[in-house]
C-alpha positions, 0 to 999 in steps of 0.5 A, spaced: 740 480 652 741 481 644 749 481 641 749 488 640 746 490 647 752 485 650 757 488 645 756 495 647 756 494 655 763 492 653 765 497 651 762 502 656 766 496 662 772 499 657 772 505 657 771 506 664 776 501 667 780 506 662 778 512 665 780 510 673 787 508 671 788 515 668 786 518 675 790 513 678 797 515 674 796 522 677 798 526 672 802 532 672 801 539 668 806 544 666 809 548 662 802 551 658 798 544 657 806 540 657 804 533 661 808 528 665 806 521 664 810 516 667 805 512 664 805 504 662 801 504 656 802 496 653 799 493 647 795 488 646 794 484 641 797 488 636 793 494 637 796 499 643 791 501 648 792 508 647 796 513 643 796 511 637 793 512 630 788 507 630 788 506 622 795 504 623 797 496 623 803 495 629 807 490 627 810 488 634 807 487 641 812 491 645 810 496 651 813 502 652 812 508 658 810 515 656 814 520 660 811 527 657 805 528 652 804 535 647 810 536 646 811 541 640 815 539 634 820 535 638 827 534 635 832 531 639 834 528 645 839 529 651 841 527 658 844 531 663 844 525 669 836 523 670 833 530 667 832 530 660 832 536 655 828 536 648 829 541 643 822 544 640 823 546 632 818 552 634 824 554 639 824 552 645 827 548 650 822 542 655 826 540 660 823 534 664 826 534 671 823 529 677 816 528 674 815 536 672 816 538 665 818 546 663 819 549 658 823 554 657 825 560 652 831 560 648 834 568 647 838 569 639 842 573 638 838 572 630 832 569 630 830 562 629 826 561 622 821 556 623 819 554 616 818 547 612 823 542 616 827 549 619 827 552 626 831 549 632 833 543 631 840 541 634 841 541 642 847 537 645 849 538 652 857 540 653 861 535 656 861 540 662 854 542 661 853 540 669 858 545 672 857 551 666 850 550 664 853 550 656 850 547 650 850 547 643 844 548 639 843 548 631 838 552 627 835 556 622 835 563 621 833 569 615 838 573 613 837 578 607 832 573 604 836 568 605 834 562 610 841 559 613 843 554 619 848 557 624 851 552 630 851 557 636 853 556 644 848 557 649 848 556 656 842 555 661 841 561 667 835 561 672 831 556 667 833 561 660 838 559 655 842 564 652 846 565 646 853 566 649 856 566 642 856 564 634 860 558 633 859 557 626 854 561 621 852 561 613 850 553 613 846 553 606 839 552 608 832 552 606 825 549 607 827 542 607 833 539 608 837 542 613 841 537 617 842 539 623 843 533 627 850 534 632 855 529 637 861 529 640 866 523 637 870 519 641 875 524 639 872 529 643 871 532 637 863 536 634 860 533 629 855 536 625 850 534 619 848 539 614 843 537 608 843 540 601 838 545 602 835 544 596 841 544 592 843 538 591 850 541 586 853 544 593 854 537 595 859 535 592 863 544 592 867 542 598 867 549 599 860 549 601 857 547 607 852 544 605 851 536 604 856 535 609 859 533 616 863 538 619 867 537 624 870 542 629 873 542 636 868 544 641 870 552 641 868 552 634 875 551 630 878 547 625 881 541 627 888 541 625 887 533 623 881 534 619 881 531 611 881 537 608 886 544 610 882 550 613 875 547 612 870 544 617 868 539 612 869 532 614 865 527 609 861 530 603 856 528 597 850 528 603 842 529 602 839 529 608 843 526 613 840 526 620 844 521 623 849 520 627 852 514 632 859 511 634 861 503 635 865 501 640 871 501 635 871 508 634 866 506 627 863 513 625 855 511 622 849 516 619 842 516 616 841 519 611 834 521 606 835 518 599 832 522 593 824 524 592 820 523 586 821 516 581 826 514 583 824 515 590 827 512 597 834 509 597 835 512 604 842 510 607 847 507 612 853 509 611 860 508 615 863 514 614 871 516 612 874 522 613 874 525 607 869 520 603 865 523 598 858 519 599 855 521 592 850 525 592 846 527 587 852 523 582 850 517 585 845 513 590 842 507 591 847 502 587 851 505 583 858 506 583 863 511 580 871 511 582 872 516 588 864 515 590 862 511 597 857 507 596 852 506 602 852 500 607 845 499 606 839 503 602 832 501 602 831 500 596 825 504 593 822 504 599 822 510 603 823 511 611 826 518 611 831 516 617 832 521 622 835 520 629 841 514 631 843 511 636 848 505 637 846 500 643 851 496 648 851 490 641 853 495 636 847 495 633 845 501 630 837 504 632 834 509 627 828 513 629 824 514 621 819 518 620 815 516 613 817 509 616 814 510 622 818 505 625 824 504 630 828 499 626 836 496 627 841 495 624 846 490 626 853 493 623 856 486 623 851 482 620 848 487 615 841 486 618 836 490 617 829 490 622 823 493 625 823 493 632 818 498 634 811 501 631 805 503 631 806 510 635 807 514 628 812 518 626 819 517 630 824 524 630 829 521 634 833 515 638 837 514 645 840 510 649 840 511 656 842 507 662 841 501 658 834 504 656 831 506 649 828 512 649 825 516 643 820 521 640 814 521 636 813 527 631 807 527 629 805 534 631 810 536 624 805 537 619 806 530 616 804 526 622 797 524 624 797 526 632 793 525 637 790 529 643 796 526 647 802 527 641 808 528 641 810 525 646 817 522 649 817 514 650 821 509 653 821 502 651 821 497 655 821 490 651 826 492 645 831 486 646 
């Protein structure tokens, strides 16, 4: 038998053995064409075995299990006990319970504006979420010919969300740099992030809420402690920030999307103060001028458009990127940057959860490169 016979009965082998492990995984369809999967997918050699573009170069070998496929255009992810919730930009809500996926409607008072990087961004579960069915979600909408942000509560009834009512409207936005990531501190406060909506001066207008994290009780008020009277305005001087995590002290941390263009890249950590202007666009990178903050790392003039964040159990901080195609960590002690996870695409965000991490590709954002399967939500099991 010649070389290129034996090569492609290989192949076939392959492709079979590959085909009865799919039937095997009994996988179930919901939700207009959603799939549950709660697959093991290793990689071999480098290169995964499914699921990845196969032009891309993994640097790590880490297996991951696929618990949902063909999600559209994820952006955040919450728990609530073992079910977890995404939020879809195009405006929807995919709930994932027990093996079954649904996704779910969301009714507005003003509708979501899907344009550019806008839509339904945020979703955060209150902390009551489980006896009220409430949440707070953060998204774009059209008013006047305008595109604005707004943080809304909604609640959960018989598989609907519904906007009880509007917590905070008349967020600049645009097509690209909305923001739009929230948590609630160790304070018990809601933070959110908020981008320059292409305007780059109303990050550094502490009258303006755009280039900022805004910080408001959980009835949508100004904390009587915040830095600056009768404003929501936490930090300032923001390009695009995306993330948000706390350490074990208290320690408040963000990602945020450096500048485009020559210069490019410069994307950031930043320990966040009360009242700090982080420069932006003054400075970046760095430079340095009196009363301006500079980051705690920046990448230099490579660009990895950090989205997501997450602390782990070691403070150190979990950075789902989206042009670096990578979940990278940060030890916030040591002042060390790595790469931890790839070969997957674009990643939107990061959680921990129970000691696992989870993440999401966004490769279905127009950006990406998906896959049949994409975008899916993953859990790794061998990032340590």
């Amino acid at each position: 038998m010649n070389q290129a016979r034996m090569t492609r009965l290989a192949a076939v082998v392959v492709v079979c053995t590959f085909i009865l492990a799919a039937c095997d995984n009994n996988r179930t369809e919901n939700a207009g064409s959603a799939t549950v999967a709660p697959t093991t997918v290793a990689t071999i050699g480098g290169e995964p075995t499914s699921g990845a573009d196969p032009t891309a170069a993994p640097e790590s070998n880490e297996s991951y299990s696929v618990l949902a496929e063909k999600l559209q255009i994820p952006w955040v992810i919450e728990f609530d006990g073992d079910t977890v919730y995404i939020s879809e930009r195009e405006g929807a809500i995919v709930k994932l319970e027990g093996g079954a996926l649904e996704r779910q409607s969301v009714q507005l008072s003003k509708s979501v504006r899907h344009r550019g990087e806008g839509g339904f961004l945020g979703l955060l579960l209150a902390p009551d979420f489980s006896t009220t069915g409430l949440a707070y979600a953060y998204h774009t909408y059209e008013e006047n010919g305008a595109l604005l942000n707004r943080i809304v509560l909604i609640k959960q009834v018989a598989g609907k969300w519904t906007e009880v009512r509007a917590l905070l409207e008349g967020i600049p936005g645009a097509a690209n740099h909305d923001g739009g990531r929230m948590a609630i501190g160790p304070d018990g406060m809601l933070y959110v992030t908020t981008g320059d909506a292409q305007q780059p001066e109303l990050a550094q207008d502490r009258s303006s809420l755009a280039g900022k994290i805004l910080r408001l009780t959980l009835d949508g008020k100004v904390p009587a402690d915040n830095p600056f009277a009768n404003s929501y305005v936490y930090s300032y001087g923001h390009r695009n920030p995306q993330g948000l995590a706390w350490d074990d002290k208290g320690v408040l941390f963000n990602t945020e999307h450096g500048p485009s263009g020559d210069p490019g890249g410069h994307d950031e950590i930043n320990r966040i103060e009360a009242g700090g202007n982080y420069g932006w666009p003054t400075v970046y990178g760095d430079d340095n001028r009196s009363g301006m903050i500079a980051p705690l790392y920046h990448t230099g003039e490579e660009a990895i458009a950090p989205s997501g964040a997450a602390m782990d159990e070691r403070n150190r901080l979990l950075i789902a990127t989206l042009r670096g195609e990578a979940l990278y960590r940060y030890d916030t002690v040591a002042g060390k940057m790595e790469k931890v996870f790839t070969g997957v695409g674009r990643l939107r965000d990061v959680k921990v959860h129970d000691g696992q991490i989870y993440v999401i590709t966004n490769n279905t954002d127009g950006r990406g490169i998906p896959t049949d399967a994409d975008d899916r939500l993953l859990i790794l099991n061998n990032v340590n």
